[in-house]
PDB file of N, CA, C, O and CB in Angstrom:
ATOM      1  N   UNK A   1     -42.650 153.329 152.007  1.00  0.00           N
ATOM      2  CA  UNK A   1     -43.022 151.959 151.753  1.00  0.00           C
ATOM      3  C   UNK A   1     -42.764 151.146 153.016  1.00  0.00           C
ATOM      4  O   UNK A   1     -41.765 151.473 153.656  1.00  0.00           O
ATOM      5  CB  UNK A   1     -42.243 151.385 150.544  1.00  0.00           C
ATOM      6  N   UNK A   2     -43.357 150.338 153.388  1.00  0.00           N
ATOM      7  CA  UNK A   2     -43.753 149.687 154.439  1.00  0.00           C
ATOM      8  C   UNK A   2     -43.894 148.039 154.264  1.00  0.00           C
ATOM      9  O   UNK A   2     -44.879 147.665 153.628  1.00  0.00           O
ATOM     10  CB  UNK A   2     -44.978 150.334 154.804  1.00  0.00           C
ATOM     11  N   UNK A   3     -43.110 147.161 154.706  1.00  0.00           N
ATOM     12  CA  UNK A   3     -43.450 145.986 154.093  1.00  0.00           C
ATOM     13  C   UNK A   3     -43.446 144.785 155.506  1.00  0.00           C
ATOM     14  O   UNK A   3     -42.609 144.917 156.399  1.00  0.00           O
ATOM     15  CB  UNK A   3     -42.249 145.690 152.740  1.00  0.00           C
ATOM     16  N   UNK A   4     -44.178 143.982 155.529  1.00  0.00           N
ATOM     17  CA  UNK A   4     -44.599 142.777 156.330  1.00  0.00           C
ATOM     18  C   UNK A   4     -43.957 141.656 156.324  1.00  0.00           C
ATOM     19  O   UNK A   4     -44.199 141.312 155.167  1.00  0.00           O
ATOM     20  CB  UNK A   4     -45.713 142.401 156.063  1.00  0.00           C
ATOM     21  N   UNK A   5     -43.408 140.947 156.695  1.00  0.00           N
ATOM     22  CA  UNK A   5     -42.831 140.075 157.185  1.00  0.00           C
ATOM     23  C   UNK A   5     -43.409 138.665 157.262  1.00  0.00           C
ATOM     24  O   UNK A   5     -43.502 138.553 158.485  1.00  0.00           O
ATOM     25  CB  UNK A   5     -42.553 140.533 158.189  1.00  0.00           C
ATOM     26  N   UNK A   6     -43.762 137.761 156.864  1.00  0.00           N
ATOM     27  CA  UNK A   6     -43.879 136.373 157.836  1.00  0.00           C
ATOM     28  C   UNK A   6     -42.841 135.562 157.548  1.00  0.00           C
ATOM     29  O   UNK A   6     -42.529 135.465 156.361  1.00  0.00           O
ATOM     30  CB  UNK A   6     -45.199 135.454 157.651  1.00  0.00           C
ATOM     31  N   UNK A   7     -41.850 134.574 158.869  1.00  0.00           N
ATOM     32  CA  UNK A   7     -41.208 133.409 158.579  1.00  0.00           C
ATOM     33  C   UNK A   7     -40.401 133.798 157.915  1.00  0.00           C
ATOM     34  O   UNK A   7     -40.021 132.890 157.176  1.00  0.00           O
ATOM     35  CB  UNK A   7     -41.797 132.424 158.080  1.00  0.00           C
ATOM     36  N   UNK A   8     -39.553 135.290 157.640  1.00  0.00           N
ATOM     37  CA  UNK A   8     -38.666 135.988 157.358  1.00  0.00           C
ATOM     38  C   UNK A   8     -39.008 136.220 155.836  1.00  0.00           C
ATOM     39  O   UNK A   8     -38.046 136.568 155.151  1.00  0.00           O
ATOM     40  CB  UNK A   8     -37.396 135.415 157.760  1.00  0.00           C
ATOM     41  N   UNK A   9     -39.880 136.123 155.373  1.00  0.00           N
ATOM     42  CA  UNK A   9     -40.303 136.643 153.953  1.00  0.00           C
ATOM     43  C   UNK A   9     -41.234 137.520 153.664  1.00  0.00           C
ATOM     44  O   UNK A   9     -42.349 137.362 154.161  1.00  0.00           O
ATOM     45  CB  UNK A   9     -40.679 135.764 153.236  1.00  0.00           C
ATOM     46  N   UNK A  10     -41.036 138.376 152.998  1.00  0.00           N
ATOM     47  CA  UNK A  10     -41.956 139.496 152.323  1.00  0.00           C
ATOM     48  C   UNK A  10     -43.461 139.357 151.832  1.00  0.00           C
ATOM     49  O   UNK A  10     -43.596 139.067 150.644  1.00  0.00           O
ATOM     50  CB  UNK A  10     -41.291 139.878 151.149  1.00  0.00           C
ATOM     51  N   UNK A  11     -44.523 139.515 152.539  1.00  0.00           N
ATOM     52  CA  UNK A  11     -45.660 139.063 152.623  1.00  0.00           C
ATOM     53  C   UNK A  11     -46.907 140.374 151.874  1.00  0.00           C
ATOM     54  O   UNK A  11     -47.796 140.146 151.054  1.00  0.00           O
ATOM     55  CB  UNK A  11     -45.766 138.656 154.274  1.00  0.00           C
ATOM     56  N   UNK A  12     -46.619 141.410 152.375  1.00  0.00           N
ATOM     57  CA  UNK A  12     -47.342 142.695 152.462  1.00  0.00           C
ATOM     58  C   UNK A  12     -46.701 143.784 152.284  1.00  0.00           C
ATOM     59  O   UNK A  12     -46.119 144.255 153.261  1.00  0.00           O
ATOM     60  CB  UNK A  12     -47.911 142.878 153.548  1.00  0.00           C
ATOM     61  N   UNK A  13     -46.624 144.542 150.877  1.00  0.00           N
ATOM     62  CA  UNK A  13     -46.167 145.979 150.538  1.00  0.00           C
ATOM     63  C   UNK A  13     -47.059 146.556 150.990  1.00  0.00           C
ATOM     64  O   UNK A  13     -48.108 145.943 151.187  1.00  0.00           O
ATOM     65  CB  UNK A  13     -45.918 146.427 149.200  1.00  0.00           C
ATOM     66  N   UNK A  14     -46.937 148.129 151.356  1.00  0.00           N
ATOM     67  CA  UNK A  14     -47.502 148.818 151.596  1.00  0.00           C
ATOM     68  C   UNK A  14     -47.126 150.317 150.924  1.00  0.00           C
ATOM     69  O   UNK A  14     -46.006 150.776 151.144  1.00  0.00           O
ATOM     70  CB  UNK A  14     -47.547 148.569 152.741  1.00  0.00           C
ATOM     71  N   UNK A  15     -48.024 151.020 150.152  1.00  0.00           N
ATOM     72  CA  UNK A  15     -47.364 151.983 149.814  1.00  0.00           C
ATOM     73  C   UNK A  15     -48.727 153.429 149.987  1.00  0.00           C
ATOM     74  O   UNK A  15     -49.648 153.514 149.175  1.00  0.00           O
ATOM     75  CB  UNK A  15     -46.634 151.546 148.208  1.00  0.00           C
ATOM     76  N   UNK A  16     -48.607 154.162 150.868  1.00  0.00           N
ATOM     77  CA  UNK A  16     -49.264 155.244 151.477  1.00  0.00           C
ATOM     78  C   UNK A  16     -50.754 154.474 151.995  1.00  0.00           C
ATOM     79  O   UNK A  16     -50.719 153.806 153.028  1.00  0.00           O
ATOM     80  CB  UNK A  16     -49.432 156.605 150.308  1.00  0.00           C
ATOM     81  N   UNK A  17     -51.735 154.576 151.408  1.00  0.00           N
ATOM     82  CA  UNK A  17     -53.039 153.468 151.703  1.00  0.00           C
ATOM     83  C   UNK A  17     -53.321 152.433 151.146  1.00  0.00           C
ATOM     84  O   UNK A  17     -54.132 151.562 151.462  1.00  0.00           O
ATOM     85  CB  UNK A  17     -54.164 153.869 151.569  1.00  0.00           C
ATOM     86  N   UNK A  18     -52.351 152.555 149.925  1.00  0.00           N
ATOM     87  CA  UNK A  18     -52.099 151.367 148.980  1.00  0.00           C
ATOM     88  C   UNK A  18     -51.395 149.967 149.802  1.00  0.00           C
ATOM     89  O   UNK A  18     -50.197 149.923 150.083  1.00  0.00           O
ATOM     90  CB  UNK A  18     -50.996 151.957 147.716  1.00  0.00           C
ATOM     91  N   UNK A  19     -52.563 148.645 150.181  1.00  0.00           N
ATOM     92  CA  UNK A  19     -51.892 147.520 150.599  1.00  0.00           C
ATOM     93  C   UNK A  19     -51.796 146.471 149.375  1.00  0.00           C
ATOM     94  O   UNK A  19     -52.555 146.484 148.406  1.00  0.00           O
ATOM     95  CB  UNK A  19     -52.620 146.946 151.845  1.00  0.00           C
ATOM     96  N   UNK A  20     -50.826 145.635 149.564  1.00  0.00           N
ATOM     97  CA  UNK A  20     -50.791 145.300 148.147  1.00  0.00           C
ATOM     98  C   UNK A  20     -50.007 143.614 149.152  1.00  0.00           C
ATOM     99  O   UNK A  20     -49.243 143.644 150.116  1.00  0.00           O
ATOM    100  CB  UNK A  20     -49.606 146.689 146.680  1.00  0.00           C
ATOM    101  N   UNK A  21     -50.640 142.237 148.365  1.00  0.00           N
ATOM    102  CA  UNK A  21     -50.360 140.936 148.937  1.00  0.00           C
ATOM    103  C   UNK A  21     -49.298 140.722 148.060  1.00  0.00           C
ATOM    104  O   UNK A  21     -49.305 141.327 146.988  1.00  0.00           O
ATOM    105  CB  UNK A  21     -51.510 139.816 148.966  1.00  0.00           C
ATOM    106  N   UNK A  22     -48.233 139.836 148.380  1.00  0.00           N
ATOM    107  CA  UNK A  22     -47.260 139.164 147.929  1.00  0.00           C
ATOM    108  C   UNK A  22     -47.473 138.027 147.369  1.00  0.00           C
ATOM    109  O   UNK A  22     -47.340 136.969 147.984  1.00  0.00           O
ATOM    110  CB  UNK A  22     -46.513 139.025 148.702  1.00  0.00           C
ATOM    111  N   UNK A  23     -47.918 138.121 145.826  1.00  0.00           N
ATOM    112  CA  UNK A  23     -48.105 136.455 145.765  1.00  0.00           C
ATOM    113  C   UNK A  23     -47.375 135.735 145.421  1.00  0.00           C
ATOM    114  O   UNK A  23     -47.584 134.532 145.581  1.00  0.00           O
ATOM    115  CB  UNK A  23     -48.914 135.962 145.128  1.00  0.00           C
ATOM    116  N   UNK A  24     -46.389 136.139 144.898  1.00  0.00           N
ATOM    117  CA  UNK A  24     -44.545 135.088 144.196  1.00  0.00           C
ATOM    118  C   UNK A  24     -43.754 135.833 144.420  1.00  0.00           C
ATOM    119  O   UNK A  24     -43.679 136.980 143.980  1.00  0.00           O
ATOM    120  CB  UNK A  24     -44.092 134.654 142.391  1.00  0.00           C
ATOM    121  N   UNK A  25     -42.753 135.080 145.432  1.00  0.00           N
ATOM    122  CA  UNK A  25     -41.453 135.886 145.341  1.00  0.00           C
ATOM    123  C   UNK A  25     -40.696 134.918 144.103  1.00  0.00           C
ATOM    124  O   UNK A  25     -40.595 133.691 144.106  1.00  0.00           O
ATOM    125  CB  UNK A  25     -40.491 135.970 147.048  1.00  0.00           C
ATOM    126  N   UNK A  26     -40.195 135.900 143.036  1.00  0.00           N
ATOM    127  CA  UNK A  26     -39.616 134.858 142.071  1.00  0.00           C
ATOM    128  C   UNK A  26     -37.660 134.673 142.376  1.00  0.00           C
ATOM    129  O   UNK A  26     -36.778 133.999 141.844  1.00  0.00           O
ATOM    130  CB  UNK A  26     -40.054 135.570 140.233  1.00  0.00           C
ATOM    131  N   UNK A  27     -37.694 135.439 143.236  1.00  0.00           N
ATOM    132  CA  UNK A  27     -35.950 135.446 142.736  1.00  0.00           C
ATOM    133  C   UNK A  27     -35.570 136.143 144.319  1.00  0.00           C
ATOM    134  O   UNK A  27     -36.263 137.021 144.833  1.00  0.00           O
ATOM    135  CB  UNK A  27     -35.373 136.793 140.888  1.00  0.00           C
ATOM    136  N   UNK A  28     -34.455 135.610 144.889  1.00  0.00           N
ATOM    137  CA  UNK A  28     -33.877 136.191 146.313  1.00  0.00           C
ATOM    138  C   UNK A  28     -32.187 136.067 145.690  1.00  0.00           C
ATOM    139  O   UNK A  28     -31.704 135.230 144.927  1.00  0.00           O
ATOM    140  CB  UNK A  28     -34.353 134.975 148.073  1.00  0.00           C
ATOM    141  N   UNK A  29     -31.531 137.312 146.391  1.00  0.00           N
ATOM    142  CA  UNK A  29     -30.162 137.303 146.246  1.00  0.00           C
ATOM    143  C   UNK A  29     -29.949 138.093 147.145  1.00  0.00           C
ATOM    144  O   UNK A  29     -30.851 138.775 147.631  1.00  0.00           O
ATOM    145  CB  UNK A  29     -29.562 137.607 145.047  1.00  0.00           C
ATOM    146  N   UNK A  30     -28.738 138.146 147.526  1.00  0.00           N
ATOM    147  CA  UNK A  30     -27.590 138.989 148.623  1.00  0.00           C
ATOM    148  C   UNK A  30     -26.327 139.665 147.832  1.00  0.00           C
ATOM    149  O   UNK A  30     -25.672 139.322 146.847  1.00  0.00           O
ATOM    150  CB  UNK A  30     -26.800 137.765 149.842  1.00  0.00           C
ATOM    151  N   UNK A  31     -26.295 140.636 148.603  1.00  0.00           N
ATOM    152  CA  UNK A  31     -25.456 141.426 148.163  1.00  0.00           C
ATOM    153  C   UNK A  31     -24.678 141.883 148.957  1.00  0.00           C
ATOM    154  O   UNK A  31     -25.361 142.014 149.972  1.00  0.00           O
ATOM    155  CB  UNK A  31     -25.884 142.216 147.619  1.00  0.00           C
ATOM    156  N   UNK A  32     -23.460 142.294 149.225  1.00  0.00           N
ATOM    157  CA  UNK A  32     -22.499 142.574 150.441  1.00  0.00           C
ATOM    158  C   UNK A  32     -21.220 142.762 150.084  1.00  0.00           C
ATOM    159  O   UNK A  32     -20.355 141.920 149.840  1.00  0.00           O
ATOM    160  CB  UNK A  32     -22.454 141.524 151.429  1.00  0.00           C
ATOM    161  N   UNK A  33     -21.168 143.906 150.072  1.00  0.00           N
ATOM    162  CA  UNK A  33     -20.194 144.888 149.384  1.00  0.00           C
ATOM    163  C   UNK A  33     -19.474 146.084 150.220  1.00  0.00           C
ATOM    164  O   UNK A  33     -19.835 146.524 151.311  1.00  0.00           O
ATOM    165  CB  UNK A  33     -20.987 145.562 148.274  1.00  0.00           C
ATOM    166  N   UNK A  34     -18.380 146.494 149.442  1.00  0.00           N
ATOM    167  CA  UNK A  34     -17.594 147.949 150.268  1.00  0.00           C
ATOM    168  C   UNK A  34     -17.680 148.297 151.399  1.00  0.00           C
ATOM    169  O   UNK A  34     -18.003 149.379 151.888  1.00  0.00           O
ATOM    170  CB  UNK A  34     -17.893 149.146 149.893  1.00  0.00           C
ATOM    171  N   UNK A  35     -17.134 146.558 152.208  1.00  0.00           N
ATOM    172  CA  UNK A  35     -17.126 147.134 153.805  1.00  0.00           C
ATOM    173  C   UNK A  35     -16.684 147.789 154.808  1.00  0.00           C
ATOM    174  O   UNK A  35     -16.930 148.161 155.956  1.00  0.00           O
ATOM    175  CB  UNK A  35     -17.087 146.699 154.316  1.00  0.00           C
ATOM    176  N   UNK A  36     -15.360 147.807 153.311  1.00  0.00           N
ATOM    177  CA  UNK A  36     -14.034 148.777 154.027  1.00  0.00           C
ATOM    178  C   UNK A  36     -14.078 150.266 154.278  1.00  0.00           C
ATOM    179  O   UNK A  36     -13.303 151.012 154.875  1.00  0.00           O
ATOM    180  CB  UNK A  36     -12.777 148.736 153.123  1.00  0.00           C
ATOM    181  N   UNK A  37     -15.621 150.550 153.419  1.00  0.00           N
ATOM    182  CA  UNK A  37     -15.958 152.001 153.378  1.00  0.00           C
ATOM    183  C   UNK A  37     -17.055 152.189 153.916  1.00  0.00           C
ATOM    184  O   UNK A  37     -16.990 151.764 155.070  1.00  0.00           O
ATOM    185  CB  UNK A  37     -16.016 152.592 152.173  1.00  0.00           C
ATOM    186  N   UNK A  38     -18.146 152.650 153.664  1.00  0.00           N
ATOM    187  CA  UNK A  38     -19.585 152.380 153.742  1.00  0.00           C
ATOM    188  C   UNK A  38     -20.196 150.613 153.920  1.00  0.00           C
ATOM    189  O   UNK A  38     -20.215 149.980 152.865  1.00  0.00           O
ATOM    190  CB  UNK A  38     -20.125 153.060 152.305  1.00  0.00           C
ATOM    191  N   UNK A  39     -20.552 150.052 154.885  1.00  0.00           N
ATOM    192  CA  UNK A  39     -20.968 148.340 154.682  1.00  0.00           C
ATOM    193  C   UNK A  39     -22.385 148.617 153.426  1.00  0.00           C
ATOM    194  O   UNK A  39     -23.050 149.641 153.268  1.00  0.00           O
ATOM    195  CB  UNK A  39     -21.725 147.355 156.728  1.00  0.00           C
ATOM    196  N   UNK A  40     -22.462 147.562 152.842  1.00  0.00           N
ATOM    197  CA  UNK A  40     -23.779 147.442 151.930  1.00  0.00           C
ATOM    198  C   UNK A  40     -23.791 145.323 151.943  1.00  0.00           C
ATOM    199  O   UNK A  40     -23.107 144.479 151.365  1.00  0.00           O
ATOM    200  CB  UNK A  40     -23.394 148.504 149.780  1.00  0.00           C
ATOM    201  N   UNK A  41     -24.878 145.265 152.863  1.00  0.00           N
ATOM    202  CA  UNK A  41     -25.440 143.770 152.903  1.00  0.00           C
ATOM    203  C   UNK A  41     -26.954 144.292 152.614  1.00  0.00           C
ATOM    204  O   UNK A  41     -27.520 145.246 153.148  1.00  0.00           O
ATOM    205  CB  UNK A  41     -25.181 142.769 154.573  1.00  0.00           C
ATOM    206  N   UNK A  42     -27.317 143.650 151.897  1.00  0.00           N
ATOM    207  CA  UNK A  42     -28.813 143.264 151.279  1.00  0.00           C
ATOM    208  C   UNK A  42     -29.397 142.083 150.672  1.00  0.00           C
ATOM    209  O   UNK A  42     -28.852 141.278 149.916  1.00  0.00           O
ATOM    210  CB  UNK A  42     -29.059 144.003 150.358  1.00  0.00           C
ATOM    211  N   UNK A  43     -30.597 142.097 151.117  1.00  0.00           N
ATOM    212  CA  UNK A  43     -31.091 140.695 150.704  1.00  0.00           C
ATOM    213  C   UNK A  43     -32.311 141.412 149.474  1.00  0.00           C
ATOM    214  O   UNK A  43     -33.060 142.288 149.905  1.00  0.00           O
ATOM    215  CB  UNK A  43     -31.889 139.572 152.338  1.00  0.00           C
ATOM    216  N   UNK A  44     -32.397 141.122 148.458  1.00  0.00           N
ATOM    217  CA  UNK A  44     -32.980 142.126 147.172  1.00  0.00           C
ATOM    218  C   UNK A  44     -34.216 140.157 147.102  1.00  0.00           C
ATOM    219  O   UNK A  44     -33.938 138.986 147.362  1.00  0.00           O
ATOM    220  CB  UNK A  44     -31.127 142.859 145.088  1.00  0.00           C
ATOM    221  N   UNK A  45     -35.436 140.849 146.634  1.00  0.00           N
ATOM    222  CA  UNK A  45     -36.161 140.160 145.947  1.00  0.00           C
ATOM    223  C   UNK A  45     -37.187 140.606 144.953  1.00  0.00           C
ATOM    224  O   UNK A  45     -37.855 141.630 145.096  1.00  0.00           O
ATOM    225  CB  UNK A  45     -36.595 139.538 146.694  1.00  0.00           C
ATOM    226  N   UNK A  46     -37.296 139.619 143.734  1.00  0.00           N
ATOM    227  CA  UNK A  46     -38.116 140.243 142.856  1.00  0.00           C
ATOM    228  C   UNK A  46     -39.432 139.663 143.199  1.00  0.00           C
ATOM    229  O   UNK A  46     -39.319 138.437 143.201  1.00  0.00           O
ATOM    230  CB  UNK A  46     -37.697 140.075 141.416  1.00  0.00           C
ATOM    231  N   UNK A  47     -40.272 139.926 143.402  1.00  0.00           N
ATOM    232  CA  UNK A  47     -41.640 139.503 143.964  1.00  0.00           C
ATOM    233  C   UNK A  47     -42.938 140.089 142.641  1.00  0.00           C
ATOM    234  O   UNK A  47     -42.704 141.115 142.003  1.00  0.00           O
ATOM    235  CB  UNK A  47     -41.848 140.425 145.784  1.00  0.00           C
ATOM    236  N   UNK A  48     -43.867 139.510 142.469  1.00  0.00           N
ATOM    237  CA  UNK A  48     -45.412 139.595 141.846  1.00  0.00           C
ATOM    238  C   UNK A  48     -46.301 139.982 142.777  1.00  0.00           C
ATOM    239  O   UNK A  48     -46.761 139.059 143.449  1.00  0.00           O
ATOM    240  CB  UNK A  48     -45.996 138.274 141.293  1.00  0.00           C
ATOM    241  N   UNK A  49     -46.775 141.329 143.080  1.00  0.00           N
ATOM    242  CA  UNK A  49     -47.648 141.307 143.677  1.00  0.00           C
ATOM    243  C   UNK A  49     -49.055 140.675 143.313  1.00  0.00           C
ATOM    244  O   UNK A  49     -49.198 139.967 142.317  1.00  0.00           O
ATOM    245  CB  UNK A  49     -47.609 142.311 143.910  1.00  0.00           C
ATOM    246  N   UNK A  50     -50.310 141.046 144.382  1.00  0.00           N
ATOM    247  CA  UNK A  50     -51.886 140.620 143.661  1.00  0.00           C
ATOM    248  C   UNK A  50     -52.265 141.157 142.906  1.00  0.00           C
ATOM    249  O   UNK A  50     -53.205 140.564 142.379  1.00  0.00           O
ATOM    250  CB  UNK A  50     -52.991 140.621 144.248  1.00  0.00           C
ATOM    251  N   UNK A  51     -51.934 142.574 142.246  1.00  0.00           N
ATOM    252  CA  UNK A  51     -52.192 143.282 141.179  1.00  0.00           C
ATOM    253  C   UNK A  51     -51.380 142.915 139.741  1.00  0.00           C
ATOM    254  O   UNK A  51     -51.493 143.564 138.702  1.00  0.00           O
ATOM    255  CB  UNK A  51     -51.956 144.604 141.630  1.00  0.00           C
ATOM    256  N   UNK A  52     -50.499 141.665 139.942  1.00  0.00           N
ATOM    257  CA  UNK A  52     -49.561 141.629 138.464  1.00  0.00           C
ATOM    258  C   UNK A  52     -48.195 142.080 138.810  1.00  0.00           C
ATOM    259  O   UNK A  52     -47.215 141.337 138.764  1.00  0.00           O
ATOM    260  CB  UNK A  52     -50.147 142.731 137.162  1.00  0.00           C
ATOM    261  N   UNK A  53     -48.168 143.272 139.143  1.00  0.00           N
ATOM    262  CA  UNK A  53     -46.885 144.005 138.773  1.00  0.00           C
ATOM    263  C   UNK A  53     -45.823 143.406 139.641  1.00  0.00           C
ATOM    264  O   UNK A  53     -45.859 143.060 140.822  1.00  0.00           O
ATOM    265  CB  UNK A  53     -46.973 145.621 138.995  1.00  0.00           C
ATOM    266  N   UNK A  54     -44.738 143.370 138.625  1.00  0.00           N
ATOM    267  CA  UNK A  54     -43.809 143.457 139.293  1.00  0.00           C
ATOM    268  C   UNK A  54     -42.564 144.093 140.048  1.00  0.00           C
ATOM    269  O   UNK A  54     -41.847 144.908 139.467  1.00  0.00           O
ATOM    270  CB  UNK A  54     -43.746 143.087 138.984  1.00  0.00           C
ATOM    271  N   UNK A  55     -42.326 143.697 141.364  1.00  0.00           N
ATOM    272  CA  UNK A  55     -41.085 144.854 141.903  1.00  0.00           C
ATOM    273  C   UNK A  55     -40.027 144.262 142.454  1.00  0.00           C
ATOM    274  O   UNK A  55     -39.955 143.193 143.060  1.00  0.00           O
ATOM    275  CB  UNK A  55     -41.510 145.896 143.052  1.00  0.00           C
ATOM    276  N   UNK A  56     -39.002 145.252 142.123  1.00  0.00           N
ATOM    277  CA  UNK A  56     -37.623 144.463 143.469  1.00  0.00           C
ATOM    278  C   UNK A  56     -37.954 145.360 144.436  1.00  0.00           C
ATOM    279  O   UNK A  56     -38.609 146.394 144.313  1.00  0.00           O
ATOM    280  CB  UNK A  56     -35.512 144.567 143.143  1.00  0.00           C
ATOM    281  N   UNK A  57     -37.402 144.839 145.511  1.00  0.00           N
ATOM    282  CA  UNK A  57     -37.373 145.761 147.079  1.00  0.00           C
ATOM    283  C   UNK A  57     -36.264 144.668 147.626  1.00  0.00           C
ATOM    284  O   UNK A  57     -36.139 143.446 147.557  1.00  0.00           O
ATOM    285  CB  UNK A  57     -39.248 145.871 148.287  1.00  0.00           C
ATOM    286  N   UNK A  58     -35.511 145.786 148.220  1.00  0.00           N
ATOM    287  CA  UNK A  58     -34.683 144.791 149.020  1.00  0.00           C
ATOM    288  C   UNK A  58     -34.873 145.197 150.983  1.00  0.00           C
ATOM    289  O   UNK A  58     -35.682 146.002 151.446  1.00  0.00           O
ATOM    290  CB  UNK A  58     -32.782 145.044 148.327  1.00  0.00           C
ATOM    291  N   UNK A  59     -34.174 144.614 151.543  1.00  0.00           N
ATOM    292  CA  UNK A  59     -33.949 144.923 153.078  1.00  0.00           C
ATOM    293  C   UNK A  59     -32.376 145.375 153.176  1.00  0.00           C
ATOM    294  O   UNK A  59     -31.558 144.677 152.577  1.00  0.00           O
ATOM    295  CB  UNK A  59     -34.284 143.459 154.121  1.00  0.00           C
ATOM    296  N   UNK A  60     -32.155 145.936 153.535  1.00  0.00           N
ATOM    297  CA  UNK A  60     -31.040 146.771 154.052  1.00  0.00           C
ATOM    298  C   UNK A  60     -30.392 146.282 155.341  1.00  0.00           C
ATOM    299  O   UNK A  60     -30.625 146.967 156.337  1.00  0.00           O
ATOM    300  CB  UNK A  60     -31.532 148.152 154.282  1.00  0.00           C
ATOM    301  N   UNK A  61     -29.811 145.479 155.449  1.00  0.00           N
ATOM    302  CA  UNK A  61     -29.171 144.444 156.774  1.00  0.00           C
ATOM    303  C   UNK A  61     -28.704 145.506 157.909  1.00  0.00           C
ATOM    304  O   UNK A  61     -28.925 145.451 159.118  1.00  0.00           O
ATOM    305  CB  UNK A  61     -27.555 143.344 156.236  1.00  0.00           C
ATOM    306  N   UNK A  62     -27.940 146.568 157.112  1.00  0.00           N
ATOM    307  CA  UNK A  62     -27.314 147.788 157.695  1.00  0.00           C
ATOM    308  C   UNK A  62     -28.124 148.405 158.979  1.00  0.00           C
ATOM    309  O   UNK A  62     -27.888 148.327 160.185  1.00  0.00           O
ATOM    310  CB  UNK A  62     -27.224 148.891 156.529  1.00  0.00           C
ATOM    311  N   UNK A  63     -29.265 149.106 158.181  1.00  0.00           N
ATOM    312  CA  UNK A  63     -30.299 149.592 158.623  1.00  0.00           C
ATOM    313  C   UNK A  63     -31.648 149.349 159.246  1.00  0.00           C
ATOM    314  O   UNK A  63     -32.379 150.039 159.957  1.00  0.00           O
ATOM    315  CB  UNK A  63     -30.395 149.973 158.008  1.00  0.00           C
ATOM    316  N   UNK A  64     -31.748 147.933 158.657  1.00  0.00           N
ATOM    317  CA  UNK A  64     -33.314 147.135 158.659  1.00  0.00           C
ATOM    318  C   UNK A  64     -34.402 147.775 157.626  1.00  0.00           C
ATOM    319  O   UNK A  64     -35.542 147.344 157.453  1.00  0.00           O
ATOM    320  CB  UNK A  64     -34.095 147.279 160.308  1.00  0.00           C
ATOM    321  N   UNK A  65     -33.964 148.599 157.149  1.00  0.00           N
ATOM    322  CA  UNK A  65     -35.006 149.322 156.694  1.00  0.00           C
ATOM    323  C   UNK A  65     -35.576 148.205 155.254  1.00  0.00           C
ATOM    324  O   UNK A  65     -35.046 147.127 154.981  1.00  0.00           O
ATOM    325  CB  UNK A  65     -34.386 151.060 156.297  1.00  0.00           C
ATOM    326  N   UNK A  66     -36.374 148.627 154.748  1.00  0.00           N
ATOM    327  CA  UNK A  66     -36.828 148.074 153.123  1.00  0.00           C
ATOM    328  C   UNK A  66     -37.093 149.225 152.258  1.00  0.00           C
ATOM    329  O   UNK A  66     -37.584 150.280 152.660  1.00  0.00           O
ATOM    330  CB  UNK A  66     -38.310 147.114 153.059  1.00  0.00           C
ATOM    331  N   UNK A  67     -36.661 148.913 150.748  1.00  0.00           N
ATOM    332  CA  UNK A  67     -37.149 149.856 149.865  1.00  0.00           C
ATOM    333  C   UNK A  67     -37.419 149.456 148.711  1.00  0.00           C
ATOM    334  O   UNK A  67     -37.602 148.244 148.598  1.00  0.00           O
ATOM    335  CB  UNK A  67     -36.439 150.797 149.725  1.00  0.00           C
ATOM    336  N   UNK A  68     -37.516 150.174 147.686  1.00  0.00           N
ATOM    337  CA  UNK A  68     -38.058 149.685 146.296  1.00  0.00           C
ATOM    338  C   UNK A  68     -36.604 149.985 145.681  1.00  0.00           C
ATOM    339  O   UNK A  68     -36.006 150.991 146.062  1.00  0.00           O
ATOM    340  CB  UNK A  68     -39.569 150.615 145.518  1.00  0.00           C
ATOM    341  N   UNK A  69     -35.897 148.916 144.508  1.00  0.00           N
ATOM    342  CA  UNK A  69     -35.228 149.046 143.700  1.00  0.00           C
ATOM    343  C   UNK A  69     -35.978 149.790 142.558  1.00  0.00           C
ATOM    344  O   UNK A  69     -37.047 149.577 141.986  1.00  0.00           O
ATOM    345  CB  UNK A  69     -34.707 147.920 143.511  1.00  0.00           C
ATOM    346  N   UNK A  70     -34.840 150.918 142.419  1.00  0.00           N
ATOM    347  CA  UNK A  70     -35.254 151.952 141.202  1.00  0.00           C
ATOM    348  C   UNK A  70     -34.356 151.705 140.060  1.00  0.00           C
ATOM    349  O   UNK A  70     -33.134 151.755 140.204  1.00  0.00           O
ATOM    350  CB  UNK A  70     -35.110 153.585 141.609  1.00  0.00           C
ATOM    351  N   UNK A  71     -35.097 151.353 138.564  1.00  0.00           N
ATOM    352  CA  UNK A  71     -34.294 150.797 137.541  1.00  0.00           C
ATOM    353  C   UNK A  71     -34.355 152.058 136.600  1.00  0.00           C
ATOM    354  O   UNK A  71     -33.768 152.049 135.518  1.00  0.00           O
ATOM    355  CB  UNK A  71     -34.861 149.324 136.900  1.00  0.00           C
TER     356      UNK A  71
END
């Protein structure tokens, strides 16, 4: 998964050829935890894509990376 950026917000999922627009991010939170062991900072959002569905994905502060929250 692959995701786009503008003005520090989540604009464009991407998932294999699948592009998919961001049209509501509904909800942003942080998370930042067990630094004494492993660090875990994340910025998690629940977003609506143009197809309806909805997903969390967060960014990984650690790493930079982004992924999909699995429920």
């Amino acid at each position: 998964m692959t995701i786009l950026v503008e003005a520090g917000q989540p604009v464009i999922l991407i998932e294999g050829q699948r592009r998919h627009r961001i049209e509501q991010v509904q909800d942003v939170w942080r998370i930042d935890d067990e630094w004494w062991r492993n660090p875990i900072s994340r910025y998690y959002y629940r977003v609506v894509l143009d197809n309806g569905s909805l997903r969390t994905i967060y960014h990984d502060l650690v790493s930079g990376d982004w992924y999909e929250q699995a429920y």
